[in-house]
N, C-alpha and C positions, 0 to 999 in steps of 0.2 A: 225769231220764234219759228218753230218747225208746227208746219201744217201736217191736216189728220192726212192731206195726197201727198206729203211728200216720206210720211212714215209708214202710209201703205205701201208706196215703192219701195221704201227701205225692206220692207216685210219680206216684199216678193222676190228683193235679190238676193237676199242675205239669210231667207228662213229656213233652209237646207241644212246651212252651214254653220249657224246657229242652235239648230235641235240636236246638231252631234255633240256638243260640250255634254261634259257628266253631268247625272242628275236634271240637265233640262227634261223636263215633260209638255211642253207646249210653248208656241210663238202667238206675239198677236201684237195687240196696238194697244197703247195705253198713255198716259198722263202722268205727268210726273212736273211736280213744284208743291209747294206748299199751298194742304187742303184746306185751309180757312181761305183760299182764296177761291173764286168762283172760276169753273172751269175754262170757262174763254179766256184766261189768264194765265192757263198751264200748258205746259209743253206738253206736243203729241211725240209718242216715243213708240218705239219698239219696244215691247215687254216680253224677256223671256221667262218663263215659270222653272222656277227647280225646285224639286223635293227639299232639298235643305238649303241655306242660305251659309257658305263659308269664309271665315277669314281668308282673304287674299294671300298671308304667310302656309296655312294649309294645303292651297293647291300648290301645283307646278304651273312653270309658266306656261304650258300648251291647254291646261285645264281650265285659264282665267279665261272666263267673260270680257270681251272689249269694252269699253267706255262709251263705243260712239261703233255705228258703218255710216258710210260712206254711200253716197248716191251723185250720178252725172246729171249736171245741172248745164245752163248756159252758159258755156266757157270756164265753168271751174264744179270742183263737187263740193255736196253738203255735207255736212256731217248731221246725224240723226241720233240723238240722244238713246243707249238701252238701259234699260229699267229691270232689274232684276228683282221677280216679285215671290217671294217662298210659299208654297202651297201644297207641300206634303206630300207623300207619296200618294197616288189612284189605289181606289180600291174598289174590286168587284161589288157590286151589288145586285140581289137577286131581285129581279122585274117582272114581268108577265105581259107578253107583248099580246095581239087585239083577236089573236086565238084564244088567251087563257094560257098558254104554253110558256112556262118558265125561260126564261132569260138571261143571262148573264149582261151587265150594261159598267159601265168603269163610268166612278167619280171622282172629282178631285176635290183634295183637302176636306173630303167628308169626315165626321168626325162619329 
């Protein structure tokens, strides 16, 4: 079972290289197994966010998301489960920041 420090490490080597794929809009940490199960029973992961979620035959093979990174362990690496979560494109939204002064502020998967 991969812990929440060893998929924050994964984050920190891999979230560069990971926000290049198309369509990603953001990296983080997340969960992933089945939700009737109670959290401390799911794996922590790498979550990358992309606008749309695609069949594997759609992309090319430079465009596909990995399965797993890799992190240096004691004497051998882990692998770290990624979790690809779909959240639509960001969109502008008009704010008013603590002047009164309109704002421009980006949301994700706002609807």
């Amino acid at each position: 079972m991969t812990s929440s420090r060893q998929a924050k490490r994964a984050l920190e080597l891999h979230s560069e290289s990971l926000s290049a794929y198309p369509n990603v809009v953001a990296v983080g940490t997340g969960r992933a197994g089945r939700e009737d199960r109670p959290a401390s029973e799911r794996d922590h992961t790498v979550a990358v966010y992309v606008t749309e979620k695609k069949p594997a035959g759609e992309l090319g093979p430079d465009d596909l998301l990995p399965g797993y990174v890799e992190i240096p362990g004691r004497g051998s690496t882990r692998k770290v489960a990624v979790q690809v979560i779909e959240i639509g494109a960001p969109e502008l939204q008009d704010t008013e920041n603590r002047d009164g002064e309109p704002r421009e502020t980006s949301t994700f998967g706002a609807e």
